[in-house]
N, C-alpha and C positions, 0 to 999 in steps of 0.2 A: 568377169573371168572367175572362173571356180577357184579354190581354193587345194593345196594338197589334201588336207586332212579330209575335203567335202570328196575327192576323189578317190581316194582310201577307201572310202563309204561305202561308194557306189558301187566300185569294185569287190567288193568284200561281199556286198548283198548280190551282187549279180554272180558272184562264180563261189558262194557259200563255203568258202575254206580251202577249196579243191580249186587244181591247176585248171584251166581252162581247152587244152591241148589236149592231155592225158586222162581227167579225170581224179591223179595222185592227192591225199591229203595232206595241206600246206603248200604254201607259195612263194614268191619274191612280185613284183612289179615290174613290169616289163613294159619298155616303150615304142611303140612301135616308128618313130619318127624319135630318134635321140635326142637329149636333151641339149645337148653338143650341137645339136644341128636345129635348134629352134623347138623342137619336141614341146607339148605341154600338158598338165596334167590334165588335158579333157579325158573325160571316158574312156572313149571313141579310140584315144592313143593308145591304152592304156591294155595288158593284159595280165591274168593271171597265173604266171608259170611256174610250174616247182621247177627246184633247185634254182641253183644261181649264175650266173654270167658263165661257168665253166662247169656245171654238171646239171640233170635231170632237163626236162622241154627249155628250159631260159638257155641250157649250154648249146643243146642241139641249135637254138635260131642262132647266137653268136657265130656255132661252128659253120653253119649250113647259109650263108648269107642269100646264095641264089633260089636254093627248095624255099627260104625261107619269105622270101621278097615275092615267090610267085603266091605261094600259099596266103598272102597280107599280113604275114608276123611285122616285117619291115615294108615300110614305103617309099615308092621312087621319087626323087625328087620332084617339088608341086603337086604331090598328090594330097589331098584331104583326107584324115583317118575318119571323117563321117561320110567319104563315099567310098570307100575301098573297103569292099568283103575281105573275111577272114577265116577259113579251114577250121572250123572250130566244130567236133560232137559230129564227125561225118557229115558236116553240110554247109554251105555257105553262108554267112551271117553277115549282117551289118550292125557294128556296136554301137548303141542311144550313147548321149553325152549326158545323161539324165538316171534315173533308176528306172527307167520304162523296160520292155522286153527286149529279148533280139529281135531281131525283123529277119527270118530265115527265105533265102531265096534261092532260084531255082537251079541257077549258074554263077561260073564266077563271075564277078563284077566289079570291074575297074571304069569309072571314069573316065 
């Protein structure tokens, strides 16, 4: 099992300072699978959003649960955040649990 701080890492070198949604400089950590609800700090869970639980892309997934769950901010129950694509940079991606690349695909992709 990784670790947080290995998680931080990965995160940090994959989305380089900048929110992962927007683009904006600076972040919070975003789970896509709550921590409340079993979440864990794989990658894959894991994104990079500015602002926080209540303002800038992290407010908008709190605010926007359904845009948000369709898009792969959030996922539905039993779903794996290493197979559910994510709306990220105008295209669909799937996040490594690793420091490897995206892997950009052609459509959305759920499991």
């Amino acid at each position: 099992m990784i670790t947080e701080s290995e998680a931080r890492r990965i995160v940090e070198a994959r989305c380089g300072g900048r929110c992962e949604r927007c683009g904006t400089a600076g972040y919070s950590v975003h789970h896509r699978r709550k921590r409340s609800q079993g979440g864990t700090w794989e990658p894959s869970n894991l994104l990079a959003l500015c602002g926080s639980g209540t303002t800038g892309c992290h407010g908008w997934v709190e605010a926007n649960p359904a845009a948000a769950m369709d898009s792969g901010f959030w996922l539905c129950a039993g779903e794996s955040s290493s197979d559910v694509a994510v709306w990220l940079w105008r295209r669909w991606v799937l996040l490594p649990d690793d420091s490897g690349p995206l892997l950009t695909i052609a459509t959305k992709y759920r499991v």
